[in-house]
N, C-alpha and C positions, 0 to 999 in steps of 0.2 A: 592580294596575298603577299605577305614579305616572305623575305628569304627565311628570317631566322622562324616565322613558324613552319615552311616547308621544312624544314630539318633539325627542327623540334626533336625532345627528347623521345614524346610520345609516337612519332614515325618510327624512329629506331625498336622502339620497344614493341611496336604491331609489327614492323617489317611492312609498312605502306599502307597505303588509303583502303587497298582491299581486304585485309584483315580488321582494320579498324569498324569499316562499313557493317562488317559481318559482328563485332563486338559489340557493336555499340547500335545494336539495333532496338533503339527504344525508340518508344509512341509518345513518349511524352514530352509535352512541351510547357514552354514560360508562355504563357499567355499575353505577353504583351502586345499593345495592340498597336498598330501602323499610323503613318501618321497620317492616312484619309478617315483614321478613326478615333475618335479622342475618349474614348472609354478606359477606367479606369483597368490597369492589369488586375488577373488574376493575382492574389495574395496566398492561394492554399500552397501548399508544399507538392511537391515534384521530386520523383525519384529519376535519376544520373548515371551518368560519368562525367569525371574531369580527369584534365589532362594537365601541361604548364607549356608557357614558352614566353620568351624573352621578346621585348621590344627592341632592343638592341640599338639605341637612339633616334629611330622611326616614331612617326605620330601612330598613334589607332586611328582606324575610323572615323572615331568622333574628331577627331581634329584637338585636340585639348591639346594645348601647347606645353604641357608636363604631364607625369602621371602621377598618383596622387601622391602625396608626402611619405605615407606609409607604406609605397608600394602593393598596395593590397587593392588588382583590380582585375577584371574579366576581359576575355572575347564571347562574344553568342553567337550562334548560327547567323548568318545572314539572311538565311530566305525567313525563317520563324523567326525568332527569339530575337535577332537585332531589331527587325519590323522596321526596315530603310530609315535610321537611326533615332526611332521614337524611343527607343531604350537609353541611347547616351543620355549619360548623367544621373542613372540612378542605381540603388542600392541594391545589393541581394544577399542574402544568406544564406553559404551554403555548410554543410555538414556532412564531413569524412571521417574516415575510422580513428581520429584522433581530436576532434572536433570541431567546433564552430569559428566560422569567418568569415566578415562583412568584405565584399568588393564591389569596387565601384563600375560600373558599365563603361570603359572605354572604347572597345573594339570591335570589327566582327571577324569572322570566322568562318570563313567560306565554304570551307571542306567538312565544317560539325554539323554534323545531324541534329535533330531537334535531341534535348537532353541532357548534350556533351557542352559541357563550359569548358571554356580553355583558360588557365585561372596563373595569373602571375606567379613566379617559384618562391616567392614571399607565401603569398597568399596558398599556394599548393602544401607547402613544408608544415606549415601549420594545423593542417589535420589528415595528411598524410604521409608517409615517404617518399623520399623524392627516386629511391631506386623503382618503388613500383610501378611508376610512370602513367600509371593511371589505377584511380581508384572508383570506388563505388562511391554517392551521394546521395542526398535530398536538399531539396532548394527552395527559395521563396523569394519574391520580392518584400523589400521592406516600405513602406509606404511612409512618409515622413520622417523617413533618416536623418539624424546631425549631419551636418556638410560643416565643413572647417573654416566658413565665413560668407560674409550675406555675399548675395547675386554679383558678379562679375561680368562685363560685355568686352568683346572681343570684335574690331573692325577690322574684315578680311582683309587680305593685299590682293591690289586691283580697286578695290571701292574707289566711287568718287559719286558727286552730286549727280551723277545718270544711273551710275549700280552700285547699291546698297549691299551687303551682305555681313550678319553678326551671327557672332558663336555666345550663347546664355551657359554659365558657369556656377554650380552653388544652389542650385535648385531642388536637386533630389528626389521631387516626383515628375513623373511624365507629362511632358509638357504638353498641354493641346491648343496654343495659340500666341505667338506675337507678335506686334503689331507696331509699327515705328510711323512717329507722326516727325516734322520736318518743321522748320523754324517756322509759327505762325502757321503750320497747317494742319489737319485733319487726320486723327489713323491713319493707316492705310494696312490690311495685311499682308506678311511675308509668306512665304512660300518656304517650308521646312526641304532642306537637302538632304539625303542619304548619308553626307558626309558631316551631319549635325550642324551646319548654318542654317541661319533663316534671311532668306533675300528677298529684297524687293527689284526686278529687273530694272525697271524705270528712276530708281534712283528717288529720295526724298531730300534731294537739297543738298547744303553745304551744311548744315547744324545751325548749333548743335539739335541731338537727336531726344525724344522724350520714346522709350521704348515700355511696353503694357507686356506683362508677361502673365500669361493666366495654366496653371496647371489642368491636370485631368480631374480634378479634386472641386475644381470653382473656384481655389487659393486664386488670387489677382495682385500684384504689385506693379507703379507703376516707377521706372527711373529716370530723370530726366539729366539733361546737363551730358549726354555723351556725344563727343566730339569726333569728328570723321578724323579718328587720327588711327592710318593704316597699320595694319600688324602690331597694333596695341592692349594690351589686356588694360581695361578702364576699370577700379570697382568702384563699390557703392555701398550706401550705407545700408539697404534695401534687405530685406531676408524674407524669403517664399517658401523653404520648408519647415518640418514638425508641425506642421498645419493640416488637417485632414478635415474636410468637411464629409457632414454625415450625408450618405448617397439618398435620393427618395424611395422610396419602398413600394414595390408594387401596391394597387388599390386591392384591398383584401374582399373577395367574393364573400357579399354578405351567409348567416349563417342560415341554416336553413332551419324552416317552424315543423319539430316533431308534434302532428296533435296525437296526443294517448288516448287509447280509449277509454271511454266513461265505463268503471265496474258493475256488474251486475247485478244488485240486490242478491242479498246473501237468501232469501227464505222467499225466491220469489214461485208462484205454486202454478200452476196451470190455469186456475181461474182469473188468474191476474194477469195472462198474456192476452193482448191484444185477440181480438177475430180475426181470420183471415178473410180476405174481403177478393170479389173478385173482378174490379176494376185494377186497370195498373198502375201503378202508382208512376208519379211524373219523373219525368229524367231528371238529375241532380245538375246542377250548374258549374260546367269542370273547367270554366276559363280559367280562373286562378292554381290550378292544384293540375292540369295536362302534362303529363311530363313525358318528354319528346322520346320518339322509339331508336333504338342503336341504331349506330347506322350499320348499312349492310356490310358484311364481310368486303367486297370490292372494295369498299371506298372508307376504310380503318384505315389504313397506311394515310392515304392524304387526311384525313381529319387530321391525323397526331403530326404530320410536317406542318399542318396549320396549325394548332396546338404548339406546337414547339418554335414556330417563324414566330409566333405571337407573344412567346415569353421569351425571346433574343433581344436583349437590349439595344435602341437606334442611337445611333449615335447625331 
């Protein structure tokens, strides 16, 4: 937590955390998902609150060594919505009584409930007022955002040929995997940090580095030629977003065969009905057409948790 969001405009305007709690008790969350999960976020829209506050020369979270050129950028809850920083680096749009504005995921947000963005006084002033200090919202991720130029790599301070660690920049959807191969060797993957690095503990060498970036989407790009040069932002010619691959689609439960019944001769007379006969006639053959009995009241709840575990997508 920095200083300047503890004493935030929006503290002043609740009078503390415990008014806010109680204002801002919404259920709803950004779907984004963590990074032991690489599914893609939810896209539908989410109703809010936002707030504003100043970075005041501090990094966010993500570590992005500026913040974006427009000033137009977020914090998210930490426990949900930042999801131990599988959200750095992507887009969202959100919309307040004055309207609509793209920001970019920089920060989290320790003390926001699921719901509450905490949104730069750029990015606040633009569809709200800045006296009200907090407004009402709806929100969405945007899935293949413009980013303001191809992929960027970032070589932490401390690295060397034993501990690896890069910040990926310019991406825009959720990343789910990269992977740094070393002069003349083989992938290896990193380990994504809370603090939006991807490391490798053991280090891959002196360089240069050929790094594989793959989003939540399937998008893949690979850059090569990045050199172990510490606290350096290296770019590239490389670009990974506006690329959205189409997701697979559940297998659709074939349809099922309505047989009609055959109509009845319109004139048909009593002499033309069959005898009745007083043998009985044979059982019909029900393997194909058996259809299974409810199940009992007890065990409804666990069908539909299996029903429902069964249509949650694995990641």
């Amino acid at each position: 937590m920095t200083a300047s969001r503890l004493f935030s405009p929006r503290w002043l305007a609740l009078g503390g955390a415990g008014i806010l709690a109680a204002v801002l008790g919404v259920a709803l969350v950004l779907q984004n998902s963590g990074s032991a999960c690489a599914a893609p976020p939810s896209t539908s829209a989410s109703k809010g609150k936002a707030t504003y506050f100043s970075l005041d020369g501090t990094l966010g979270n993500c570590s992005f060594p500026s913040p974006p050129a427009d000033n137009l950028f977020v914090a998210l809850g930490q426990k949900n919505q930042y999801s131990e920083g599988a959200a750095c680096g992507t887009y969202i749009d959100v919309t307040g009584p004055k309207g609509k504005v793209r920001v970019k995921v920089i920060d989290s947000c320790p003390e926001c409930p699921a719901g509450h963005l905490d949104l730069s006084l750029a990015a606040f002033k633009k569809i709200g007022n800045q006296s009200a200090g907090i407004i009402p919202i709806t929100y969405k991720t945007v899935p293949g955002a413009a980013v303001p130029g191809p992929i960027s790599v970032r070589v932490k301070e401390g690295s060397s040929q034993y501990w690896l660690s890069v910040l990926i920049d310019n991406h825009s959807n959720q990343l789910a995997s990269v992977k740094i191969a070393g002069k003349g060797g083989s992938f290896r993957s990193a380990s994504r940090e809370d603090y939006n690095y991807w490391t490798i503990p053991s280090g891959a060498g002196n360089g240069p580095f050929k790094v594989k970036i793959t989003d939540v989407y399937g998008n893949s790009v690979t850059v090569g030629n990045i050199k172990l040069a510490v606290g350096k932002t290296q770019k590239t010619t490389a670009k990974l977003a506006g690329s959205i691959k189409a997701q697979p689609e559940k297998a659709k439960a074939p349809k099922k065969t309505v047989t009609k019944a055959t109509p009845k001769p319109a004139n048909t007379t009593a002499a033309a009905r069959p005898k009745a006969t007083t043998s009985a006639p044979a059982a019909p053959l029900l393997e194909s057409t058996t259809v299974a009995a409810p199940p009992a009241p007890a065990t409804q709840a666990a069908q539909l948790d299996a029903d429902l575990a069964a249509d949650t997508p694995r990641c």
